[in-house]
VEXKE-60880 format. One record per residue (C-alpha): residue number from 1; chain; x, y, z; residue in one letter. Coordinates in steps of 0.25 Angstrom, whole numbers. Layout:
<recs>
REC  num  cadena      x      y      z  residuo
REC  NUM       A      X      Y      Z        A
...
</recs>
This chain:
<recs>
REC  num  cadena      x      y      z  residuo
REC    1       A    557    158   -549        X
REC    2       A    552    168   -539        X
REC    3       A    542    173   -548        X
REC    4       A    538    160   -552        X
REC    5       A    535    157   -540        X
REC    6       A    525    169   -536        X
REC    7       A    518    164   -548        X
REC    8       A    516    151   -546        X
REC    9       A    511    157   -532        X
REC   10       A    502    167   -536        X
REC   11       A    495    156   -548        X
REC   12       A    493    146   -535        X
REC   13       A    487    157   -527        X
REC   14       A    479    160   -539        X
REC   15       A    475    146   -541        X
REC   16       A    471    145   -525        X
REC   17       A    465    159   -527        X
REC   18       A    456    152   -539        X
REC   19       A    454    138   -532        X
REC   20       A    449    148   -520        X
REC   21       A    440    156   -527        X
REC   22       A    434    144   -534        X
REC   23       A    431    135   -520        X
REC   24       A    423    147   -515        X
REC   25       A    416    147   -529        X
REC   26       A    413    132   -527        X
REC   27       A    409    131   -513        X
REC   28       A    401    144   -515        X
REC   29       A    392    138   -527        X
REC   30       A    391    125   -520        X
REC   31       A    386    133   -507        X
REC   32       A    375    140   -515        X
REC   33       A    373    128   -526        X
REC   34       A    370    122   -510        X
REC   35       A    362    132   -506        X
REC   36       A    355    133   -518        X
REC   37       A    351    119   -516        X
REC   38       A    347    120   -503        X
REC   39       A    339    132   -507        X
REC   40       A    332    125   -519        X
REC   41       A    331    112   -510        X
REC   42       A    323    121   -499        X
REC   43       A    314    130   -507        X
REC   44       A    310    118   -515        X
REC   45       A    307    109   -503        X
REC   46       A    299    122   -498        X
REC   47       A    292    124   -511        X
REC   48       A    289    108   -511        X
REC   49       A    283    110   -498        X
REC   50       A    274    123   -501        X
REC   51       A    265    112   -509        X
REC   52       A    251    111   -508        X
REC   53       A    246     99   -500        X
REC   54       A    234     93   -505        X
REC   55       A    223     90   -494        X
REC   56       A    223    105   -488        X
REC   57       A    210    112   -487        X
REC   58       A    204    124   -483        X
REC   59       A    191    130   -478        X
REC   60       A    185    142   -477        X
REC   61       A    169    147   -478        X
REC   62       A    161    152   -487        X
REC   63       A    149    160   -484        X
REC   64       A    136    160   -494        X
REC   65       A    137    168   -504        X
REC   66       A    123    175   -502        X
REC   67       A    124    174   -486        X
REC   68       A    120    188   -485        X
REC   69       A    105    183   -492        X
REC   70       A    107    170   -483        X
REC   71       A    106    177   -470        X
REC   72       A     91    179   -470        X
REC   73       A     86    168   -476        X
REC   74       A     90    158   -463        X
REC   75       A     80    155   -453        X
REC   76       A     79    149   -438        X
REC   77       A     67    141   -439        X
REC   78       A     68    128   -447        X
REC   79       A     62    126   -461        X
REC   80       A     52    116   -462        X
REC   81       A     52    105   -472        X
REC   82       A     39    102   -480        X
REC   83       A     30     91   -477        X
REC   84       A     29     83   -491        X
REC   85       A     21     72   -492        X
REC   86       A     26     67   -507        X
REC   87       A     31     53   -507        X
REC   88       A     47     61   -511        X
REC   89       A     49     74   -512        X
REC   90       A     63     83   -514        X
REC   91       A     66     99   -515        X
REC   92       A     77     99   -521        X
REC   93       A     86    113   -526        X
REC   94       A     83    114   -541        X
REC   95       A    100    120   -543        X
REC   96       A    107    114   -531        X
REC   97       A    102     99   -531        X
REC   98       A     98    102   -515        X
REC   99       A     87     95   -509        X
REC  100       A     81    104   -499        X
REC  101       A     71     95   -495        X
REC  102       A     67     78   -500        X
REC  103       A     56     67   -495        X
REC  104       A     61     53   -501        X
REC  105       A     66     60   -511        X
REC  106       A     75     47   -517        X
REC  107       A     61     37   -516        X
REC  108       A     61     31   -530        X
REC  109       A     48     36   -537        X
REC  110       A     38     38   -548        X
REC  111       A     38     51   -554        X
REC  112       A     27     52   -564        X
REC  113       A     29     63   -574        X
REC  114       A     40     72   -567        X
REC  115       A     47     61   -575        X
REC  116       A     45     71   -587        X
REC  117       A     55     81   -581        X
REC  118       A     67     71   -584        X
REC  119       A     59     69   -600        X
REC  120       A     60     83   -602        X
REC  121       A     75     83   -597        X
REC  122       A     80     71   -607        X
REC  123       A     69     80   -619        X
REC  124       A     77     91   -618        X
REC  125       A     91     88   -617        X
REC  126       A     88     78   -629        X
REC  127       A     78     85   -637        X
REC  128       A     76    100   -644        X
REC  129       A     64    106   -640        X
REC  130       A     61    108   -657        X
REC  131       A     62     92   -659        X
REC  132       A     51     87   -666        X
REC  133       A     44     73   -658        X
REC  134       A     34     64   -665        X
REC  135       A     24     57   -655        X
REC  136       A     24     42   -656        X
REC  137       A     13     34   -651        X
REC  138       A     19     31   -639        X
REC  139       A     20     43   -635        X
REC  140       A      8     48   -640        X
REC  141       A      0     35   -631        X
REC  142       A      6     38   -619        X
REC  143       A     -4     42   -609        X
REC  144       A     -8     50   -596        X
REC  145       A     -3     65   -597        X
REC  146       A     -2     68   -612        X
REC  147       A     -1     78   -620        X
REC  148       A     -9     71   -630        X
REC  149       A      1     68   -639        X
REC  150       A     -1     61   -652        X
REC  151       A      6     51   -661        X
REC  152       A     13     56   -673        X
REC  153       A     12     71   -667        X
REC  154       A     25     78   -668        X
REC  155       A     29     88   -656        X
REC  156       A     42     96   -653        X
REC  157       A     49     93   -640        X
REC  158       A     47    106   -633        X
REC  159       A     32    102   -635        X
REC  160       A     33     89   -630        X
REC  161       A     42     93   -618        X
REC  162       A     30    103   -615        X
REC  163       A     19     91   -614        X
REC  164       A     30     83   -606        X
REC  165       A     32     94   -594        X
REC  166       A     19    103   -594        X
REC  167       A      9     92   -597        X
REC  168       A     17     81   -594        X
REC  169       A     14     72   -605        X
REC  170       A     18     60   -606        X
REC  171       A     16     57   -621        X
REC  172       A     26     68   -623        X
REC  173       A     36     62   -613        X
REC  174       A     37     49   -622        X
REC  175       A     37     56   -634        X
REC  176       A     50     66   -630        X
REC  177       A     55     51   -626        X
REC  178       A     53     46   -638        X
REC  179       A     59     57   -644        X
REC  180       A     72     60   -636        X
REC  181       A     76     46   -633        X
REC  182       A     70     39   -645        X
REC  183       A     61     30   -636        X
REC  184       A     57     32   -622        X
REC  185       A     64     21   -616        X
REC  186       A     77     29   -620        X
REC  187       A     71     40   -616        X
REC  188       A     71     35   -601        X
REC  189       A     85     29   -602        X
REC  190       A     89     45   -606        X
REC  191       A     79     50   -593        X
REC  192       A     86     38   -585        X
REC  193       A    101     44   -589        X
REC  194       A     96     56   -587        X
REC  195       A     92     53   -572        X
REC  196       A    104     46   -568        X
REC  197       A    113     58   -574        X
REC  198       A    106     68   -566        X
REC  199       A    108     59   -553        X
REC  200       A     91     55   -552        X
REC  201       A     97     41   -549        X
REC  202       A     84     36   -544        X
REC  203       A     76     39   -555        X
REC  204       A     73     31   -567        X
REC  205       A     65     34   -579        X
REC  206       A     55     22   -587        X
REC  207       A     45     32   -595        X
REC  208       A     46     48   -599        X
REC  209       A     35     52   -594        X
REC  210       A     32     48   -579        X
REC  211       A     21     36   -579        X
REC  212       A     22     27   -570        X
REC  213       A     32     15   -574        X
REC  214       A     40      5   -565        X
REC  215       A     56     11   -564        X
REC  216       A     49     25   -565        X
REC  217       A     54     32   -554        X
REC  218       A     61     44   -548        X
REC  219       A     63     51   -535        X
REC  220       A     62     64   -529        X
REC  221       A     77     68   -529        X
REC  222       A     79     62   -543        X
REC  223       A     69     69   -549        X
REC  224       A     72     83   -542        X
REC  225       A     85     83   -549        X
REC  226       A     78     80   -563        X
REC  227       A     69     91   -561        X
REC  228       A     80    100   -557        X
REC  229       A     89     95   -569        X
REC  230       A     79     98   -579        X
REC  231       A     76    114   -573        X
REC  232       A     90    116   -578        X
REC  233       A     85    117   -592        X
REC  234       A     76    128   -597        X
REC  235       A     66    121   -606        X
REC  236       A     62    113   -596        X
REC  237       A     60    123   -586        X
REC  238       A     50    130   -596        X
REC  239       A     42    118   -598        X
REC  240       A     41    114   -584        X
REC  241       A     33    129   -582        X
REC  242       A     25    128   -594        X
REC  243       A     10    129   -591        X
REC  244       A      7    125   -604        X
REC  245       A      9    120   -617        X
REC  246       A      2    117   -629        X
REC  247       A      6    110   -640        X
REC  248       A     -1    107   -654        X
REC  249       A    -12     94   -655        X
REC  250       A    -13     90   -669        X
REC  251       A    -28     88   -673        X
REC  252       A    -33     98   -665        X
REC  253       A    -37    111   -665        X
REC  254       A    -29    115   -652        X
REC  255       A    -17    113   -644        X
REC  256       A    -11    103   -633        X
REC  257       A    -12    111   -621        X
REC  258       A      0    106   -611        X
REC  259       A     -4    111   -597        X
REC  260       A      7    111   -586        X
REC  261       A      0    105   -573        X
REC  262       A     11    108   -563        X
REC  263       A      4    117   -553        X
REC  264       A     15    121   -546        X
REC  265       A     20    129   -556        X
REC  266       A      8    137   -553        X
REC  267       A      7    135   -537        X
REC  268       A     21    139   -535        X
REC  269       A     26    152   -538        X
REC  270       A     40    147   -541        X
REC  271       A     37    134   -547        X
REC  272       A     46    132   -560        X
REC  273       A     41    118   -562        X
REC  274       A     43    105   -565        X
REC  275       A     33     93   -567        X
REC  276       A     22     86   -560        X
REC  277       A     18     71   -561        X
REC  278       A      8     61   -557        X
REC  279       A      5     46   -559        X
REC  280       A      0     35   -551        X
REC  281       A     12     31   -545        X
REC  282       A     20     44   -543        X
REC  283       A     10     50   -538        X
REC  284       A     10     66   -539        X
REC  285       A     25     72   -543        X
REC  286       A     29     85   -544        X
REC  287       A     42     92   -547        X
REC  288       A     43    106   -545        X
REC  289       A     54    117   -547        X
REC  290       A     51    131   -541        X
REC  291       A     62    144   -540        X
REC  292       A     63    156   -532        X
REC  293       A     74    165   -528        X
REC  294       A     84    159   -536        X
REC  295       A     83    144   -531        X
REC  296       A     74    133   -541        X
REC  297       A     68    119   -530        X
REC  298       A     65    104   -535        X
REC  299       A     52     99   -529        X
REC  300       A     47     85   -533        X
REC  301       A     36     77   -525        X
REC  302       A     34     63   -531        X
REC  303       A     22     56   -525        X
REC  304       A     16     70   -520        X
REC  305       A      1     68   -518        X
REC  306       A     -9     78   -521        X
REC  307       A      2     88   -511        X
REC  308       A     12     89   -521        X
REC  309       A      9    101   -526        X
REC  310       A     11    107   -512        X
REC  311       A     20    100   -509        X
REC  312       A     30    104   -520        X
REC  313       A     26    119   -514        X
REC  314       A     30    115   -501        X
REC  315       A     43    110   -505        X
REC  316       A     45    123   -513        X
REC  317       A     42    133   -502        X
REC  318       A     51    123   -494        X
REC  319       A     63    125   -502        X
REC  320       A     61    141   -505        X
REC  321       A     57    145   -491        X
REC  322       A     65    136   -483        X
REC  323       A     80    136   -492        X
REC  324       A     89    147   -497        X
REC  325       A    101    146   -507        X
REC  326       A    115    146   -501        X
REC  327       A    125    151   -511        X
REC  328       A    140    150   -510        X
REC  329       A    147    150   -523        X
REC  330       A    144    149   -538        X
REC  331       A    150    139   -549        X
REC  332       A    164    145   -550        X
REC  333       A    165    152   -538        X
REC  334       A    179    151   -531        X
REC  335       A    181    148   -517        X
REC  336       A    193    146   -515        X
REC  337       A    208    144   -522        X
REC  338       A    214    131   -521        X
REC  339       A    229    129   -524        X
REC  340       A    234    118   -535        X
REC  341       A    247    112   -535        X
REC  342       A    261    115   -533        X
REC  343       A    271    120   -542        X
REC  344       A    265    129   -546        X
REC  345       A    253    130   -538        X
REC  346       A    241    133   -544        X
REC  347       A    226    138   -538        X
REC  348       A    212    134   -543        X
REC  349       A    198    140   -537        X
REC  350       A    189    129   -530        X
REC  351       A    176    134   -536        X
REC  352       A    161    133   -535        X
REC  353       A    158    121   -543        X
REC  354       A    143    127   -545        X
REC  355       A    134    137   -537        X
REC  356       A    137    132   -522        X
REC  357       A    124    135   -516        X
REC  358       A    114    128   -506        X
REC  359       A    100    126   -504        X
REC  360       A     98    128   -488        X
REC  361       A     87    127   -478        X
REC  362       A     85    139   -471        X
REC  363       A     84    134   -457        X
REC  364       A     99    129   -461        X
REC  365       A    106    141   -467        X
REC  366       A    115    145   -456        X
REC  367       A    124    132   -459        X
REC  368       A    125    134   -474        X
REC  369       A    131    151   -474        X
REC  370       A    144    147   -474        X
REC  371       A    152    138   -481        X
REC  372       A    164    130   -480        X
REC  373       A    174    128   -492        X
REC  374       A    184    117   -491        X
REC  375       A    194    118   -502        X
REC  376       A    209    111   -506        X
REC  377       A    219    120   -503        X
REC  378       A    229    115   -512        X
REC  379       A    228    103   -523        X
REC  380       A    236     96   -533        X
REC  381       A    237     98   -548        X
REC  382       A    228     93   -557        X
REC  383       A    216    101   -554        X
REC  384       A    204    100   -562        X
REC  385       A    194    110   -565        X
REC  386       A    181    106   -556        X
REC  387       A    190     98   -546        X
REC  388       A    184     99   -531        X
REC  389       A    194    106   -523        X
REC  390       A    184    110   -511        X
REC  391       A    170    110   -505        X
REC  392       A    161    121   -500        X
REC  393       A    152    115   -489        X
REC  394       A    141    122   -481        X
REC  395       A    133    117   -469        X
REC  396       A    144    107   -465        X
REC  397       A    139     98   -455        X
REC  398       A    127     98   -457        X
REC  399       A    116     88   -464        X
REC  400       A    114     96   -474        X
REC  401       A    130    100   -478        X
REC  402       A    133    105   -492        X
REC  403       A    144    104   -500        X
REC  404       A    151    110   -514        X
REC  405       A    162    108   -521        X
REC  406       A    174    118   -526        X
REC  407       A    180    113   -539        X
REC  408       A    192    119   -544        X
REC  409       A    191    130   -554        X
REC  410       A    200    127   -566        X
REC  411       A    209    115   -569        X
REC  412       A    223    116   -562        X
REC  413       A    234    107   -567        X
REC  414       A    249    109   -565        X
REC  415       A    258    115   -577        X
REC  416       A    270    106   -581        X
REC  417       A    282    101   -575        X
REC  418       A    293    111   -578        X
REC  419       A    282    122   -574        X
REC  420       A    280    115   -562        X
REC  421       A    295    116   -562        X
REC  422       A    297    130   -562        X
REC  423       A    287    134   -551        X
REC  424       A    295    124   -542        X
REC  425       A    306    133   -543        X
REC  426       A    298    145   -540        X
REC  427       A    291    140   -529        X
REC  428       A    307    137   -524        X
REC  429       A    310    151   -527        X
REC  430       A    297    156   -520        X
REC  431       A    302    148   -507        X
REC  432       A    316    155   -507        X
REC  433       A    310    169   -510        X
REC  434       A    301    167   -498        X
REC  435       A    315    163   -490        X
REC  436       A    321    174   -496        X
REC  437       A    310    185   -491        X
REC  438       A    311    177   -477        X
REC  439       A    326    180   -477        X
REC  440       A    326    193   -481        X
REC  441       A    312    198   -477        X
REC  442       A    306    210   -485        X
REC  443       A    316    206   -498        X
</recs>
């Protein structure tokens, strides 16, 4: 009985032993299951609050990128404007789109045959130079400048487009009507289409060749961006410097001799072009190109007078001498890094959407050396390639601030849900190794 009972004693001391051991198990994997949650509960209220918040910028300058060049081109006096008499006149930077200097240039007016710059743009982006072009009769009877074309006569289009610019013939012009847009009343609406798609919106087109019609009209500014437009193709810019041309004359023994009468691509050493005109009621027009040390200008006077000549010099001189190019960045340069996102977070470069550079007068260089960039310091997924996501600005504050746009480089859009999972738990695992390094520095 006695040994019984020391069994029975030692198996409830085991049992109690167990139960023991087992209550310190339990309480001790609740304490950590606790602290484990408190810990996951902390780092992920810390992760959650380390998100990017939309709205944030930043700002930091940018000087020009040939401010070294720039330091001896400013000057203390003030660089004085031209004295045009034109009825409206513009310069305008043939690359940038910058007018540097503008006399009623948005009064709606005749053009005459500068009209024929936007003929040859719609001839050659609708027409091979090798296409063959039968002359009807209208062409053939339409009359004033000529290139004394002949019904039934067939040309090419690179012949036809030399008559049109270098002896500005208008019996060409209704023929590479006739030819590109099938009759020259579709011809216009193509030329009309055409104006309005380069933002000439106070232009309208009624023949292809300049006479003087009612609804024929253009203006200074309008036309300017034309001209500038069509020196971006090469063709053209060959025609437009052509002295001459001939062409064949059936019937007779020689030649149709084509002669450019643009003197200001003989009066200026830098002229590259474009087309004169003349009627009754536009009066003298001229639009003119000229390039030097890397920068191409737009002149046009519409309504001149016998000055226009010297007057396109003068607005030349006016643009070379008295502005210098300010650049900053070319197309797809990065400027700054913009983070995207949460989760993971992800970075895009806020680049140079095209060559940021500025046409300045002299007199105001000192305000446009130095740039500010404002960009997003954090934004939200999506993010498309081409997006704005900042501005570069230069001469804030004054009348004549400029601005340019940063666009993302490269579309940035956020992976999947179970991947966005996952970086979740390493950002909460990035929090509590940051705690740990705090509580045990130098680990």
């Amino acid at each position: 009985m006695a040994r019984k009972r020391i069994r029975d004693l030692r198996r409830k001391r085991r049992r109690a032993l167990r139960r023991s051991r087992n209550t310190s198990r339990i309480v001790l994997s609740r304490v950590l299951a606790l602290l484990f949650a408190v810990l996951f509960l902390a780092g992920s209220l810390t992760a959650w609050a380390g998100r990017g918040r939309s709205g944030e910028t930043r700002t930091f300058q940018l000087p020009a990128s040939n401010l070294d060049d720039l330091r001896g081109q400013q000057t203390s006096g003030v660089v004085r404007e031209p004295e045009i008499p034109a009825k409206a006149a513009i310069l305008m930077d043939a690359e940038s789109g910058e007018v540097l200097w503008e006399k009623n240039s948005d009064l709606e007016l005749p053009m005459a045959s500068t009209t024929k710059i936007m003929t040859a743009v719609i001839t050659l982006e609708n027409a091979s130079l090798d296409e063959k072009v039968v002359i009807s009769e209208k062409a053939s009877s339409t009359g004033e400048s000529s290139a004394w074309l002949e019904k039934g006569e067939v040309l090419t289009v690179d012949q036809l487009l030399h008559a049109l610019m270098v002896q500005s013939a208008n019996d060409s012009a209704v023929a590479l009507a006739e030819h590109v847009g099938g009759s020259v009343e579709a011809f216009v609406e193509m030329m009309n289409r055409k104006a309005e798609a380069l933002g000439a919106r106070h232009t309208h087109f009624v023949n292809p060749h300049g006479l003087d019609q009612n609804g024929h009209y253009t203006t200074a500014r309008d036309l300017a961006m034309i001209a500038a437009y069509a020196m971006r193709n090469p063709v053209f810019r060959e025609l437009v410097v052509s002295d001459d041309y001939q062409i064949p004359w059936p019937g007779h023994p020689y030649n149709r001799v084509l002669v450019n009468h643009n003197k200001f691509l003989k009066m200026y050493p830098y002229a590259t072009g474009i087309k004169t005109g003349y009627t009754e009621g536009a009066g003298k027009c001229l639009v003119a190109s000229a390039r030097k040390e890397g920068r191409e200008l737009i002149s046009v006077i519409l309504n001149g007078g016998d000055s226009y000549w010297d007057q396109t010099v003068r607005l030349m001189d006016y643009g070379f001498e008295g502005f210098v190019k300010v650049d900053y960045a070319y197309a797809g340069q990065a400027l700054a890094v913009i983070e995207v996102g949460d989760f993971p977070r992800k970075e895009v470069n806020a680049v140079a959407g095209e060559d940021i550079a500025f046409t300045v007068r002299k007199d105001q260089l000192e305000d446009y050396l130095l740039s500010e960039v404002h960009c997003a310091v954090w934004v939200e997924y999506p993010v498309e390639e081409g997006r704005k996501v900042g501005e570069l600005k230069v001469g804030e504050g004054n009348p004549g601030e400029r601005t340019a746009d940063l666009i993302s480089s490269v579309d940035c859009r956020p992976p999947n849900l179970f991947l966005r999972f996952l970086s979740f738990l390493w950002a909460v695992l990035g929090v509590w190794w940051r705690w740990l390094k705090w509580l045990i520095p130098g680990v």
